[in-house]
C-alpha positions as CSV (number, residue, x, y, z in Angstrom):
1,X,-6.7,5.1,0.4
2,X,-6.4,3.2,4.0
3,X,-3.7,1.6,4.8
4,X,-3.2,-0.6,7.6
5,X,-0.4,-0.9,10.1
6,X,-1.3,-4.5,11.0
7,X,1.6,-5.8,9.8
8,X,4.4,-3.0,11.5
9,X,2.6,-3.4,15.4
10,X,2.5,-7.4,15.1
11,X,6.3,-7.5,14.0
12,X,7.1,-5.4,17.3
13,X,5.4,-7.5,19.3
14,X,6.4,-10.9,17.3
15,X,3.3,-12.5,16.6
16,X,1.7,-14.3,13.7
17,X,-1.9,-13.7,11.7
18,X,-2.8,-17.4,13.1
19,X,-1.2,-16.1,16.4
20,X,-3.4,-12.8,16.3
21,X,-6.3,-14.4,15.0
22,X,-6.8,-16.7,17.8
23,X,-6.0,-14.2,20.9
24,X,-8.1,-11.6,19.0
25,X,-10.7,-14.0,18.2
26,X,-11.3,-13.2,15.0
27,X,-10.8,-15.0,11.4
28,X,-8.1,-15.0,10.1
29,X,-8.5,-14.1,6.8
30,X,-9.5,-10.8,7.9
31,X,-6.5,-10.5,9.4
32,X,-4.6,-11.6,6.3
33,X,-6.3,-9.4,4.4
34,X,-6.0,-6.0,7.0
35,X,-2.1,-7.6,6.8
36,X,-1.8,-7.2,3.3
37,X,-3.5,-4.1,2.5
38,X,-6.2,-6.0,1.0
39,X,-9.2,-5.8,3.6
40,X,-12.2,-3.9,1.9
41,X,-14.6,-4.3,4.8
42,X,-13.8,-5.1,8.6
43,X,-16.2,-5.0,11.2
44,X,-15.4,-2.6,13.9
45,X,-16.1,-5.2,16.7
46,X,-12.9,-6.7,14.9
47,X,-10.9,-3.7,14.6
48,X,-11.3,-3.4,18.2
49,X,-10.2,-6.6,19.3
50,X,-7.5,-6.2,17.1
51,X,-6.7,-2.9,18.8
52,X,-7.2,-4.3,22.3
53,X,-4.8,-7.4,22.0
54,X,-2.0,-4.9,19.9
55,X,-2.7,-2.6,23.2
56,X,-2.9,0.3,20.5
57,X,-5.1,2.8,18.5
58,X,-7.1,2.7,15.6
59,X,-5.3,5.4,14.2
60,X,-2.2,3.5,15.2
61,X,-3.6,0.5,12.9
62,X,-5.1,2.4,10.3
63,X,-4.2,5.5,8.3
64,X,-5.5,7.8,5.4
65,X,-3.0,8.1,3.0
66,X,-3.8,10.4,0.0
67,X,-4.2,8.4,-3.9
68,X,-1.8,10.6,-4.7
69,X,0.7,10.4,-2.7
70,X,0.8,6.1,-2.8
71,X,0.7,6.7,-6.9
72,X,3.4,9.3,-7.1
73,X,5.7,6.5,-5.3
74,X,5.2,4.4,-8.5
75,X,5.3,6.8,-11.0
76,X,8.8,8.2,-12.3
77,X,10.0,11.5,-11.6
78,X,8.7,14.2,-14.0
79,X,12.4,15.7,-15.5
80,X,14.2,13.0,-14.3
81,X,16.9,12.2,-16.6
């Protein structure tokens, strides 16, 4: 799975989705969506304005996280007691 770090690089740098949105100039569901983990499909035009007005990476916004991994996190421990 993806997961985005939207939501960790505006908090250091205190702005909003509506706030992002309009400097990035992009819709703001999208960014609502990359936010929340919810984004399916996002233009790369987007990503990088994102990335230019975060002054950052994709791989800073974006990371490959194994299915495994983000299922073991829900699942209980095998043994546990």
């Amino acid at each position: 799975m993806i997961r985005s770090n939207l939501i960790v690089l505006m908090r250091r740098r205190r702005l909003k989705v509506a706030e992002l949105a309009r400097i990035a100039g992009v819709n703001r569901s999208t960014v609502t969506a990359l936010a929340n983990n919810r984004a399916t499909r996002v233009e790369l035009a987007t990503l990088e304005r994102i990335c230019i007005v975060l002054d950052c990476q994709l791989a800073d916004l974006l990371e490959i996280v194994p299915d495994d991994v983000s299922r073991a996190s829900a699942a209980p421990c095998e043994g546990a007691i």
